[in-house]
Each structure stands twice: as C-alpha cells, then as structure tokens.
C-alpha atoms as an extended CHARMM CRD file, in Angstrom:
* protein
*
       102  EXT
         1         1  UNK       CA            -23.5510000000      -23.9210000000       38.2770000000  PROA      1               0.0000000000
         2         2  UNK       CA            -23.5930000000      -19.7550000000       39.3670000000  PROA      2               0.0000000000
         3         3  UNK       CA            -21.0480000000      -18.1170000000       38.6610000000  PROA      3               0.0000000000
         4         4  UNK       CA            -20.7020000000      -14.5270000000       40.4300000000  PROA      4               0.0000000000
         5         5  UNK       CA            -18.9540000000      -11.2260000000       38.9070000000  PROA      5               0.0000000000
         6         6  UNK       CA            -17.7130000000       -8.8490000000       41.1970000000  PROA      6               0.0000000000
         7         7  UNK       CA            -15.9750000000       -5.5990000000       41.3470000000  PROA      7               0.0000000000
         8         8  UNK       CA            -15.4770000000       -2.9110000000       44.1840000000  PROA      8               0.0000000000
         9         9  UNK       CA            -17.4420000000       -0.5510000000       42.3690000000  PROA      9               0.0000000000
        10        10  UNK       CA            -20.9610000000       -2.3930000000       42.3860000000  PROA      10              0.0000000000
        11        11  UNK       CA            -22.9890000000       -5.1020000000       43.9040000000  PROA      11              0.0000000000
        12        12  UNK       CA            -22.0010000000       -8.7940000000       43.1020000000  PROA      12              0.0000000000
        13        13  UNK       CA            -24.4950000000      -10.2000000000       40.4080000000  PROA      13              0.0000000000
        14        14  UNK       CA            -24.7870000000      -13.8140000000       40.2370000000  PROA      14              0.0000000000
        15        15  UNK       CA            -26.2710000000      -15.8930000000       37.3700000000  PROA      15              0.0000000000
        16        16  UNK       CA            -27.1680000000      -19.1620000000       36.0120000000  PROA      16              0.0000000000
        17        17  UNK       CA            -23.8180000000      -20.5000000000       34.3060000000  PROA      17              0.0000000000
        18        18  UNK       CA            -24.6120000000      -21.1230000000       30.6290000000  PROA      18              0.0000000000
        19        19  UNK       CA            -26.0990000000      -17.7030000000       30.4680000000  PROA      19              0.0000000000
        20        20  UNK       CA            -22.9370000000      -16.1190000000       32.1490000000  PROA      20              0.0000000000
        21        21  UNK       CA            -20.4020000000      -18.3070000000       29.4740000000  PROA      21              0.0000000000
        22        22  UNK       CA            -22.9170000000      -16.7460000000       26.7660000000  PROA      22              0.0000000000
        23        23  UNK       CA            -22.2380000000      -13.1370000000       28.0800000000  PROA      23              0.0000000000
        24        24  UNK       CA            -18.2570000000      -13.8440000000       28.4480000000  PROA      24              0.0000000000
        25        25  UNK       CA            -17.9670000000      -15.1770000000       24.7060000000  PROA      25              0.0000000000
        26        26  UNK       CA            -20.0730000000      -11.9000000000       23.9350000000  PROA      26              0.0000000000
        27        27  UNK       CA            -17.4830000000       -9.9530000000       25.5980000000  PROA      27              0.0000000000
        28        28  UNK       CA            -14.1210000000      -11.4040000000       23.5840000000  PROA      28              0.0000000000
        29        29  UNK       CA            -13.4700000000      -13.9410000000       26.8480000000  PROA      29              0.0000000000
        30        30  UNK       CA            -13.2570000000      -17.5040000000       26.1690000000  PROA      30              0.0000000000
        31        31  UNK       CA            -15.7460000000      -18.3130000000       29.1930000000  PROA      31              0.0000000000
        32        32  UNK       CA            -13.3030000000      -19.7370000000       31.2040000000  PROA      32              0.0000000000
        33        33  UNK       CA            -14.6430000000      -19.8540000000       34.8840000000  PROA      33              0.0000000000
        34        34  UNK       CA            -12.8030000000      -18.3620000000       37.6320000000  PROA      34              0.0000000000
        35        35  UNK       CA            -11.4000000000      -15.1220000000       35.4100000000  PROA      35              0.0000000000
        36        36  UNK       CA            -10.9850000000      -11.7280000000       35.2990000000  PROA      36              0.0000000000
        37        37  UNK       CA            -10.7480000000       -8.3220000000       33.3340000000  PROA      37              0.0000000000
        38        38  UNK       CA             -7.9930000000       -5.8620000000       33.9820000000  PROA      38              0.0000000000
        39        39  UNK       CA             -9.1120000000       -2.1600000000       34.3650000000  PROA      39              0.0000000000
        40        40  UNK       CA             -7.9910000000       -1.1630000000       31.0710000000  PROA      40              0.0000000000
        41        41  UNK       CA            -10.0450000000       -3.6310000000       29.1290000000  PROA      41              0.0000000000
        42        42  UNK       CA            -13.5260000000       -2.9230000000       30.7780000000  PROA      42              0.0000000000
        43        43  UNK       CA            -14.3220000000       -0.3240000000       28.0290000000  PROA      43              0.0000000000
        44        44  UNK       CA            -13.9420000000       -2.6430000000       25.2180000000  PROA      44              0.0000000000
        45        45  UNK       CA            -15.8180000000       -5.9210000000       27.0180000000  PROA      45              0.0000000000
        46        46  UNK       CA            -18.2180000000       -3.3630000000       27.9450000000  PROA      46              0.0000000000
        47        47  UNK       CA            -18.5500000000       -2.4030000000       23.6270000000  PROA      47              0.0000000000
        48        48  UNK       CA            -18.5200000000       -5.6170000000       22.6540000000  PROA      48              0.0000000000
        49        49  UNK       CA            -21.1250000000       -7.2250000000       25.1330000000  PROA      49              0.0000000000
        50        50  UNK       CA            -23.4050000000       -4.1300000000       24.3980000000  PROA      50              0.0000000000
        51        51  UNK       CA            -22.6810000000       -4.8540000000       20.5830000000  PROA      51              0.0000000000
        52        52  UNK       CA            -23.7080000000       -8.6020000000       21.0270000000  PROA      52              0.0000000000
        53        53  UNK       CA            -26.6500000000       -7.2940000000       22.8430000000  PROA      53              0.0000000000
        54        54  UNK       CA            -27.7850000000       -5.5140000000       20.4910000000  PROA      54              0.0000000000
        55        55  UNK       CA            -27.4390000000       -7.6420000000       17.4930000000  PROA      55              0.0000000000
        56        56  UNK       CA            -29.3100000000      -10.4860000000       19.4350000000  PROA      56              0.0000000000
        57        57  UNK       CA            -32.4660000000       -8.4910000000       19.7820000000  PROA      57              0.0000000000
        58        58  UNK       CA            -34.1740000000       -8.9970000000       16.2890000000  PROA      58              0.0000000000
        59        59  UNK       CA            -33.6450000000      -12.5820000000       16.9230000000  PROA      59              0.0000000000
        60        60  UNK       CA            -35.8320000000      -12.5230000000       20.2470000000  PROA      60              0.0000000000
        61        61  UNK       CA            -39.2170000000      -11.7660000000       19.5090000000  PROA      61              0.0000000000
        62        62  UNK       CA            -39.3380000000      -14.6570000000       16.5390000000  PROA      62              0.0000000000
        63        63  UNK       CA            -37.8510000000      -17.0900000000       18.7470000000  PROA      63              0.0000000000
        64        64  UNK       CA            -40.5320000000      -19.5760000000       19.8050000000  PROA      64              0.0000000000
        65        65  UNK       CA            -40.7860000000      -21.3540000000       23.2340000000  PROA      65              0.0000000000
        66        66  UNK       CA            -40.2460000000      -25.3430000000       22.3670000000  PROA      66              0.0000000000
        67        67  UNK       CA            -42.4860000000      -25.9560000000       25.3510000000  PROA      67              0.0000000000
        68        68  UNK       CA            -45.6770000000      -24.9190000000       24.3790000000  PROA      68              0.0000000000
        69        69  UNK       CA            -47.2960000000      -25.8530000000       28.5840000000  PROA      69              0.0000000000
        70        70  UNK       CA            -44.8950000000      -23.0690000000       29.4440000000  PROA      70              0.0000000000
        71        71  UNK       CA            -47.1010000000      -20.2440000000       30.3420000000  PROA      71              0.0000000000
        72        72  UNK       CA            -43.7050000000      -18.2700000000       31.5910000000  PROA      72              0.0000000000
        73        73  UNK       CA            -42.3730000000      -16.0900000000       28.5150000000  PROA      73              0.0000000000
        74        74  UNK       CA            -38.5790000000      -16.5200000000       28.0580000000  PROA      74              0.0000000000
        75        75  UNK       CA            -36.1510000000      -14.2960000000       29.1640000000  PROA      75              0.0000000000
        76        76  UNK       CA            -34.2670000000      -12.2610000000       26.4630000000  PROA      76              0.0000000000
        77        77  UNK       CA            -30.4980000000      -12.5100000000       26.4070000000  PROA      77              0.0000000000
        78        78  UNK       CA            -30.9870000000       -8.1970000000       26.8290000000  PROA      78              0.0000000000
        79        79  UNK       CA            -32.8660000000       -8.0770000000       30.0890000000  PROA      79              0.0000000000
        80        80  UNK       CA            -30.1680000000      -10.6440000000       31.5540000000  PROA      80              0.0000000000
        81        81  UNK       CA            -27.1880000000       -8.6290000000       30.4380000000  PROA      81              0.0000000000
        82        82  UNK       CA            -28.4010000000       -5.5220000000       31.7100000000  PROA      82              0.0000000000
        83        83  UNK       CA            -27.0550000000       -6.0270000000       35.1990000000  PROA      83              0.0000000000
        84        84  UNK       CA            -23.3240000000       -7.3970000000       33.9030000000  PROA      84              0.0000000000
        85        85  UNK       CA            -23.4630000000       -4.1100000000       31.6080000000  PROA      85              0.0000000000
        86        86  UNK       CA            -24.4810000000       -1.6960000000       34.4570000000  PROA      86              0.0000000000
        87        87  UNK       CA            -21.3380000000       -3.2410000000       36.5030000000  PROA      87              0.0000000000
        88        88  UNK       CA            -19.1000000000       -3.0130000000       33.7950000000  PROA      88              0.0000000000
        89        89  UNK       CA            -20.4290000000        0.7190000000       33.6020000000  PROA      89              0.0000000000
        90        90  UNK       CA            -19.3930000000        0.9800000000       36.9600000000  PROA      90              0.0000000000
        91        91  UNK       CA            -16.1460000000       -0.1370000000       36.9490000000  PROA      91              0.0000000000
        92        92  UNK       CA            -15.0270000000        1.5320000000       34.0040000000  PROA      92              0.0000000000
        93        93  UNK       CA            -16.2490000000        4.7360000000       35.8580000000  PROA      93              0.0000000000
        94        94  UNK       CA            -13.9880000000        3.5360000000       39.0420000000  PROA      94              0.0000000000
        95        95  UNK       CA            -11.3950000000        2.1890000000       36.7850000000  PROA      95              0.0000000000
        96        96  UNK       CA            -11.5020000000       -1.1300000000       38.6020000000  PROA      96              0.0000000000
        97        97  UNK       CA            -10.4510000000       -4.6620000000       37.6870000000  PROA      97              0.0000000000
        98        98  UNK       CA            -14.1980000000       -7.4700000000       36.9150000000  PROA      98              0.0000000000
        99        99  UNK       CA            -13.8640000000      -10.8190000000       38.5410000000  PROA      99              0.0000000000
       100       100  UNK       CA            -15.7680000000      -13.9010000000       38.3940000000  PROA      100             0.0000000000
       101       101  UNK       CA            -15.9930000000      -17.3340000000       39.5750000000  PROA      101             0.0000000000
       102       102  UNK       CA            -18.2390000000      -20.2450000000       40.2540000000  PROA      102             0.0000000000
C-alpha cells in the first residue's frame, strides 16, 4: 500500500505504507489511513515527528541488516521523514490543513 500526504503548500510525497503508519504514530496520529491535520495542529505533529526523529537516530547505526546477501544499506527512519517534515514545514508556514490517503 502508498499512501500520499498532501497539502497546497508543497509537492505531494508518497511512501511505502508501514513506513508512513510509523511516521503518523510518531506524530500523536493513530495511523489511520485516509486522515488529516487541521492547520492549527501542524506545529505540534511537526515537534513531535522531529522529536521521534531524533530519538530514533542512536538506534540506527547499531541496527544490523538480517539479510546479510543484501549489499543495499537500509534506509534510516531520518532520511525518510525528511520529506513529511519539510511539508509539514511548509504548511505550518502557509497555515494549511495535511491530508493523506492510500
């Protein structure tokens, strides 16, 4: 499943499902898919994904690829948030409601 956020202040970014439920629960959402955040609560989605974010990193570079034939490096939970965090930067700029849906 993709699921796609959108707002009128910046691009639509679409991403793998279980990554984009990760980043909702990180935000204070319960994940549920389609949904959306009101104008006045982008500031405080925004501080608690970026809060998440952060705390997650020290985990990353321990972590440990359970495929060992995998010569791709994982992805950290950081670089895939950056692009939900840079919209919700946006539309807390433009004051303007976050949607998403599958």
């Amino acid at each position: 499943m993709l699921i796609t956020f959108s707002c009128p202040a910046y691009a639509d970014i679409t991403m793998f499902g279980d990554i984009a439920i990760q980043l909702l629960k990180y935000m204070g959402h319960s994940g549920q898919v389609p949904g959306a955040l009101m104008a006045e609560d982008v500031p405080q989605a925004l501080q608690l994904l970026q809060a998440a974010v952060e705390a997650d990193k020290p985990l990353q570079p321990s972590q440990q690829s359970s495929n060992e034939d995998d010569d791709e490096p994982e992805i950290s939970i950081s670089h895939r948030a950056l692009p939900l965090i840079e919209l919700l930067i946006a539309a807390d700029k433009q004051k303007c409601n976050v949607m998403w849906n599958s």
